[in-house]
C-alpha positions as CSV (number, residue, x, y, z in Angstrom):
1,X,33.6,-61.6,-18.2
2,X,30.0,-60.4,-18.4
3,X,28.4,-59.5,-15.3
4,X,25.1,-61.7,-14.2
5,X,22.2,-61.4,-12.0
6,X,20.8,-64.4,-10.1
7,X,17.2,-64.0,-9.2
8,X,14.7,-66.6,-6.7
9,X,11.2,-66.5,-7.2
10,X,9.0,-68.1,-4.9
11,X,11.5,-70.8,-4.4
12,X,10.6,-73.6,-1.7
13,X,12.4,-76.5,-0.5
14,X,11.1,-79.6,2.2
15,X,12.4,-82.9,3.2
16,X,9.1,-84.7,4.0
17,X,7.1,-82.4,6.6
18,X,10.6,-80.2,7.3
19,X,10.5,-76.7,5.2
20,X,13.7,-75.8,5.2
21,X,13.3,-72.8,2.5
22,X,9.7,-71.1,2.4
23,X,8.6,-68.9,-0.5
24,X,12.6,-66.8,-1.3
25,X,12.5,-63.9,-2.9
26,X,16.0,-62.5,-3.7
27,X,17.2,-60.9,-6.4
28,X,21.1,-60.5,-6.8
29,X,22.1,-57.6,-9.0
30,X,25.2,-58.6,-11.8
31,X,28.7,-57.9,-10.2
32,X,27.6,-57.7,-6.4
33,X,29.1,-59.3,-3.4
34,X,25.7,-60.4,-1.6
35,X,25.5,-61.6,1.8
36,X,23.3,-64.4,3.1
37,X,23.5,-63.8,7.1
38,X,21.9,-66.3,9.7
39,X,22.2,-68.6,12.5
40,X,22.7,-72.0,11.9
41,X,19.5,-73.8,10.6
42,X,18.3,-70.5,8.9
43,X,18.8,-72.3,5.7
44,X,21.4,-70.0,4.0
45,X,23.4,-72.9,2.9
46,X,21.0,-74.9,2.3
47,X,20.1,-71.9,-0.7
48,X,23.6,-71.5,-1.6
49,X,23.6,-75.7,-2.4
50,X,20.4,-75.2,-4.2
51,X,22.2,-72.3,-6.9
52,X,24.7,-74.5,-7.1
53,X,22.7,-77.2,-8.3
54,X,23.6,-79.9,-5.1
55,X,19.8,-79.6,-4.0
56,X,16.5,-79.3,-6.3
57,X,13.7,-76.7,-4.7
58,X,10.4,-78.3,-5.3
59,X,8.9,-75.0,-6.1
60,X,9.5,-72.0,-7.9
61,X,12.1,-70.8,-10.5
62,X,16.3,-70.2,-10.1
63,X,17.7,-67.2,-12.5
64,X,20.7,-66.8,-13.8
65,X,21.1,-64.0,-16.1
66,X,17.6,-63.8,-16.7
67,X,17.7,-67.8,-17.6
68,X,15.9,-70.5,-15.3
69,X,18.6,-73.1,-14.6
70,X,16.2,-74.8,-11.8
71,X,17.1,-78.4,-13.8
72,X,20.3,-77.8,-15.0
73,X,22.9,-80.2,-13.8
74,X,25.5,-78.4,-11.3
75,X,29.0,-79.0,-14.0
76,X,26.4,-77.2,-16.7
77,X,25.7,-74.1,-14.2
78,X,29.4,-72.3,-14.9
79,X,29.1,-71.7,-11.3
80,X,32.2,-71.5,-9.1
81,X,31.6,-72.7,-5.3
82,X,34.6,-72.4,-2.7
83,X,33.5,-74.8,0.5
84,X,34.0,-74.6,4.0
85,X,36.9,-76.8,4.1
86,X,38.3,-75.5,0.7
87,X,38.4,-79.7,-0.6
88,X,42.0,-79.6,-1.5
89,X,43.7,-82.6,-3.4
90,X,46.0,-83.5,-0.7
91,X,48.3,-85.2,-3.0
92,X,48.1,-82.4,-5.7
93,X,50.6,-79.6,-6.2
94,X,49.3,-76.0,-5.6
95,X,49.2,-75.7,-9.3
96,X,47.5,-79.1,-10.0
97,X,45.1,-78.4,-7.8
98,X,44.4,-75.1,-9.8
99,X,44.6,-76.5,-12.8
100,X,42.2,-79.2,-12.2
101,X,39.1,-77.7,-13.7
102,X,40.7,-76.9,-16.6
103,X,42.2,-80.0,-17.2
104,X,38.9,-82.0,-17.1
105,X,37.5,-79.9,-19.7
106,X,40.2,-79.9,-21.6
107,X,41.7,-77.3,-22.8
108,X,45.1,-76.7,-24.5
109,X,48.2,-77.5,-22.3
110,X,49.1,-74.1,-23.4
111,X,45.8,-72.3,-22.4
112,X,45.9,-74.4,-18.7
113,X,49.7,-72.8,-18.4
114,X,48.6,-69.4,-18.9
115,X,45.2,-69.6,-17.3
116,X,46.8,-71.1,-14.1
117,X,49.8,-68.8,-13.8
118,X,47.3,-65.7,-13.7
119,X,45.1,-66.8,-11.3
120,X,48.6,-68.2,-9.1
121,X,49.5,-64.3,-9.4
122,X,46.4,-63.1,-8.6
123,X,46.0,-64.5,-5.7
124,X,50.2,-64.1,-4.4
125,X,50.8,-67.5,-4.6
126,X,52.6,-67.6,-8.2
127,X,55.9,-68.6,-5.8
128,X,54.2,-71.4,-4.7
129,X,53.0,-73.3,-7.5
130,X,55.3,-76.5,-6.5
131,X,54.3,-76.9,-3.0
132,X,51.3,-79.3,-1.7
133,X,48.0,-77.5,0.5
134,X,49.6,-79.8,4.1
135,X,52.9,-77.3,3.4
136,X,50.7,-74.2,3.6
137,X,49.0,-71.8,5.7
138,X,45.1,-71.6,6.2
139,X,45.2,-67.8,4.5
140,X,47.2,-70.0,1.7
141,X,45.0,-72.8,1.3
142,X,41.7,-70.8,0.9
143,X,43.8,-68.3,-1.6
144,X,44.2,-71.6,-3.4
145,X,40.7,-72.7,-3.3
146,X,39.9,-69.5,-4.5
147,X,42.6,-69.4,-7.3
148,X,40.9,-72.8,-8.3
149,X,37.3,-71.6,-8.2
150,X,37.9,-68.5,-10.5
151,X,39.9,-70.1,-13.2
152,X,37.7,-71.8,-14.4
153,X,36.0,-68.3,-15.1
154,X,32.5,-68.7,-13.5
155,X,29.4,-66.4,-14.0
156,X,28.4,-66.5,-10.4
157,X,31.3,-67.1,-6.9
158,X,29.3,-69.0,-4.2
159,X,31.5,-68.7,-0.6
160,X,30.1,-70.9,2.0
161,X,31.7,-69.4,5.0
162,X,35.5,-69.8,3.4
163,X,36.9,-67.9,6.5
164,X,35.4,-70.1,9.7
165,X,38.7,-71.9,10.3
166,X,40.6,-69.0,10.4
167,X,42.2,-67.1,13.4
168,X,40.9,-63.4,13.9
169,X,43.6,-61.6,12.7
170,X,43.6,-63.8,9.4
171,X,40.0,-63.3,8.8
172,X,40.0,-59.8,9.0
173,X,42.7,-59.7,6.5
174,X,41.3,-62.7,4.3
175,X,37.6,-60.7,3.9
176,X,39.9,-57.5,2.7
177,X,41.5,-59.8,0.2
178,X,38.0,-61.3,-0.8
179,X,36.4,-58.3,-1.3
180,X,39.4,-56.9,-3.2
181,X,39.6,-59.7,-5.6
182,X,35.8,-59.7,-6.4
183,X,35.9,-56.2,-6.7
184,X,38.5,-56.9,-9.7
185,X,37.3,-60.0,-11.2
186,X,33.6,-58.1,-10.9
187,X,31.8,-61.5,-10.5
188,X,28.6,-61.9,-9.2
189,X,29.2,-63.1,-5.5
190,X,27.1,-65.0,-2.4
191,X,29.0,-65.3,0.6
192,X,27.1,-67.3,3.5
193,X,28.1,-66.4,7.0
194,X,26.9,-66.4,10.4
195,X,29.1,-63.6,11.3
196,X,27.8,-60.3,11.1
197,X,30.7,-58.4,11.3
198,X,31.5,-60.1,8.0
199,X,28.7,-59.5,6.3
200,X,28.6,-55.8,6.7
201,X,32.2,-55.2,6.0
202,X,32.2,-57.3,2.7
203,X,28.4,-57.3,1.5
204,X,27.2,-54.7,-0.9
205,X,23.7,-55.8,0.2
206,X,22.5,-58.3,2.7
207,X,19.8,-60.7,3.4
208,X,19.1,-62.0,7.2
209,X,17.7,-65.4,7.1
210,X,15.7,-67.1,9.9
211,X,13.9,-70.4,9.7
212,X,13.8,-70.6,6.1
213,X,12.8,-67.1,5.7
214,X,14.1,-64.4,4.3
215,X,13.4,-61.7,7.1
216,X,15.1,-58.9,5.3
217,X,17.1,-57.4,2.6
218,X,19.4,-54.1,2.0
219,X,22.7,-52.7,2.7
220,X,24.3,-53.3,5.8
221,X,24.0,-49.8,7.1
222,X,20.0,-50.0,6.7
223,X,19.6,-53.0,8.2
224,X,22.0,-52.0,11.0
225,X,19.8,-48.9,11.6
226,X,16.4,-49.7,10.2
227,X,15.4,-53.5,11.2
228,X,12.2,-54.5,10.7
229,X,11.8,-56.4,13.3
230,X,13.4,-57.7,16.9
231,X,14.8,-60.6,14.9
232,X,17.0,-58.4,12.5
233,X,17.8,-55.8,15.1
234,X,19.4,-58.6,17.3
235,X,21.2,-60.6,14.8
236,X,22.6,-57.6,13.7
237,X,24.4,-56.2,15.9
238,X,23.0,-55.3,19.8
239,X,19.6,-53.8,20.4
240,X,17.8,-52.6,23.7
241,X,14.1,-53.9,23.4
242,X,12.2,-52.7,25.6
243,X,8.4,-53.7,25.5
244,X,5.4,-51.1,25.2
245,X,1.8,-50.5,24.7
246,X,0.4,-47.8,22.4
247,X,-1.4,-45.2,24.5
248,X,-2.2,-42.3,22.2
249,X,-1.7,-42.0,18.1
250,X,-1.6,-38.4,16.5
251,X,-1.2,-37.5,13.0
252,X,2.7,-36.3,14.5
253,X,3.0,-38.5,17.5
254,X,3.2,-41.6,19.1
255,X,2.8,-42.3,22.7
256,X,3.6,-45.5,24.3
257,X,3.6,-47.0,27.9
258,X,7.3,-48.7,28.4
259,X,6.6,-51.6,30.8
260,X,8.6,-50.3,34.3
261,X,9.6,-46.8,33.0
262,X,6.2,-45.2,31.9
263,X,5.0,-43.0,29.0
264,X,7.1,-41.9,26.4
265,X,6.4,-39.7,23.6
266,X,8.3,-39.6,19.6
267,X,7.4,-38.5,16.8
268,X,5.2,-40.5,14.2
269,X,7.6,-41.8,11.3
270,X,6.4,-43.7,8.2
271,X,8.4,-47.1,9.8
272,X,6.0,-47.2,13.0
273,X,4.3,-50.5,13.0
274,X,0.6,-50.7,13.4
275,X,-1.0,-52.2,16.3
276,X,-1.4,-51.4,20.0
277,X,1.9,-53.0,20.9
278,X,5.2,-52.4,20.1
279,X,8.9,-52.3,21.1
280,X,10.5,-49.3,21.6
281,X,14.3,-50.4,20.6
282,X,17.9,-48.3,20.1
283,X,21.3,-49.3,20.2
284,X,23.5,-49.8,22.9
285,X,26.4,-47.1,21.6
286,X,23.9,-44.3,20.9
287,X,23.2,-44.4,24.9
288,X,24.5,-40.9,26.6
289,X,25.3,-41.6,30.1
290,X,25.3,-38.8,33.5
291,X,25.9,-40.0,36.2
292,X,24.0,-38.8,39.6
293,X,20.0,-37.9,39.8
294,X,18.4,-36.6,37.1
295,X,18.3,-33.0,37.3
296,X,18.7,-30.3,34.5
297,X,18.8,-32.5,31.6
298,X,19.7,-32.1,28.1
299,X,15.7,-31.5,26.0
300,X,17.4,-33.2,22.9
301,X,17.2,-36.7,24.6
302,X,14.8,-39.0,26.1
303,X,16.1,-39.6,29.6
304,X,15.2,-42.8,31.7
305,X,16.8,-42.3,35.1
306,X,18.5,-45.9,36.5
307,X,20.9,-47.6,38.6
308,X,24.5,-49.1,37.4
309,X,23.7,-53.1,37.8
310,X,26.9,-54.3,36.0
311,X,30.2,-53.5,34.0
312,X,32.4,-54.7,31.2
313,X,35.7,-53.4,30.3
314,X,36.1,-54.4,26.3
315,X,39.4,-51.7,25.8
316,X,37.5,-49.1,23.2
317,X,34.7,-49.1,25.2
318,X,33.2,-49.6,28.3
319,X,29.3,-51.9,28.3
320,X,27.3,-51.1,31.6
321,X,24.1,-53.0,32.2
322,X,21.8,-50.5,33.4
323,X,19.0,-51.2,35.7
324,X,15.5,-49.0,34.7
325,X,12.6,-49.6,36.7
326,X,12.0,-53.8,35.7
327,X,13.8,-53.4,32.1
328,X,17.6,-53.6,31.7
329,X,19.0,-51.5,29.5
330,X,23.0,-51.9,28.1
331,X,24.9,-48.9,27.4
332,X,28.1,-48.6,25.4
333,X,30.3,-45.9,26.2
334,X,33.9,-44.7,24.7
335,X,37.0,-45.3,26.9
336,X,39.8,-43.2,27.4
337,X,42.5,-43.1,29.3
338,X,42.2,-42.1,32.9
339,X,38.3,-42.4,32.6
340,X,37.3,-44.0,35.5
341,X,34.6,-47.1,35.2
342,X,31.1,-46.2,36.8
343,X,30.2,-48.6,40.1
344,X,27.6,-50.7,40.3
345,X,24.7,-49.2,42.1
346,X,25.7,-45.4,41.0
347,X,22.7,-43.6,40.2
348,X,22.4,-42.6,36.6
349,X,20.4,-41.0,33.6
350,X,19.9,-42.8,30.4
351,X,19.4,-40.7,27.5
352,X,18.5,-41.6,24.0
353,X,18.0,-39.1,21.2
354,X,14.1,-40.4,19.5
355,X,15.9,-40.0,16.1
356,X,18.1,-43.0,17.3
357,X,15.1,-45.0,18.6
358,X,13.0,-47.6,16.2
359,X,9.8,-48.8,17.1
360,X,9.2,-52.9,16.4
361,X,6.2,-55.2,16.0
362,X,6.2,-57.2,18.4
């Protein structure tokens, strides 16, 4: 199966007065499993609908392999589209539900048989070709919608958040299966979500999405430790924000007055916004924690001396809500056993190594 790209260029979308996609720019490289990450509204399925063909933009040009497919109907498209309540035939067998594609364009009886059987096998099910989707599992029944979607042998795998009505456990081990099965089919993949933690452990690249923009786009690990902005930092994943004015700029340095903690000083990176406010922002895991008064302090860190408002026992770790000056500042830190839990009200110093820390528009 050849391996496609699918590119938007400047593509727009309204209902009346409502934009619900403004000016997308995406660019989705043959073979990769690409993530489209937002809250609801952010219009990431409203874009996966509109590749599929179920909504027209009413701007801008859709790609496929280089070709613009913007007013091609959706059963001309060759793309496959698993939904979010997999659409079953209730009163269809496992493997004429499979085989329904391939039956309405018909092909050989012969062809169907073979066709259907490997896609049964490759997604564990051959054993349960004869059964109904009301006499199987929710792991099953999206293994079948999947089975159903790729036999039909599309360019491009649309996923519009296939795992949501699973339990926990099943999702985890349904997004190991996804990727595995992409990863040897090699199709060009979007999977919508809303869950982060899904996105980064499938996604070979990522785009956050908010209010019909794209905000950003790259792997997971860069957008986990290089957001552009407090949007993206707090979608993805947890950020401390804490809000600053720019005091003094150097060719080397930055430094900023933190509202209730005072001047702090770090070095001038190429990511520092302009402008003479910013957020200074790090995440909550890459907090060291001492308890007591600040004394004799390690110079590697940027400490911020505080009071223990709050805890959280979550079993690997422990989150404390730390109160500095007027800002609150949350801390993750390890747990093991026979560590004891820091009191609220203990007196401790924050520290925060300045290559963890990002500076944000604000």
């Amino acid at each position: 199966m050849k391996k496609v790209s699918v590119e938007c260029r400047n593509i727009r979308l309204a209902y009346g007065k409502n934009e619900v996609l403004k000016d997308i720019n995406l660019t989705i490289e043959p073979g990769e499993f690409f993530a489209l990450l937002g809250p609801s509204g952010s219009g990431k399925s409203t874009l996966l609908r509109l590749i599929a063909g179920f909504n027209q933009h009413n701007s801008g040009q859709l790609l496929i392999d280089g070709k613009d497919i913007g007013n091609m109907p959706p059963h001309k498209r060759n793309i496959g589209m698993v939904f979010q309540s997999y659409a079953l035939w209730p009163h269809m067998t496992v493997w004429d539900n499979v085989a329904f594609g391939l039956v309405e364009r018909k092909l050989p009886r012969a062809e169907v048989r073979d066709k259907v059987a490997s896609a049964l096998e490759l997604v564990g099910l051959a054993d349960f070709a004869k059964r109904r989707p009301n006499q199987l599992s929710g792991g099953q029944q999206q293994r079948v919608a999947l089975a159903r979607t790729t036999v039909i042998e599309p360019q491009v795998l649309l996923l519009d958040e296939p795992l949501s009505n699973l339990d926990q456990k099943l999702r985890v081990q349904m997004r190991q299966d996804l990727l595995s099965l992409q990863r040897r089919l090699g199709i060009t993949t979007i999977f919508v979500t809303h869950d982060q933690e899904e996105a980064m452990t499938t996604a070979d690249r990522m785009a956050v999405m908010d209010q019909g923009v794209v905000q950003q786009v790259g792997a997971p690990a860069t957008l986990f430790d290089f957001p552009c902005n407090r949007f993206v930092a707090n979608f993805v994943g947890t950020m401390n924000v804490l809000n600053g004015a720019v005091k003094e700029r150097s060719a080397s340095s930055i430094t900023l007055h933190v509202e209730g903690i005072g001047d702090v000083n770090l070095p001038l990176t190429p990511d520092v916004p302009e402008g003479n406010s910013m957020a200074l922002s790090f995440r909550p895991h890459t907090v060291q924690l001492e308890s007591g008064n600040m004394g004799k302090m390690d110079a590697r860190y940027l400490w911020i001396p505080g009071k223990v408002a709050r805890s959280e026992f979550l079993g690997e770790f422990t989150r404390y809500e730390i109160d500095a000056g007027d800002q609150v500042i949350v801390a993750d830190q390890a747990h093991y056993a026979g560590s004891s839990l820091l009191m609220p009200g203990a007196p401790v110093a924050v520290g925060v190594e300045p290559a963890q820390i990002r500076l944000l528009p604000v």
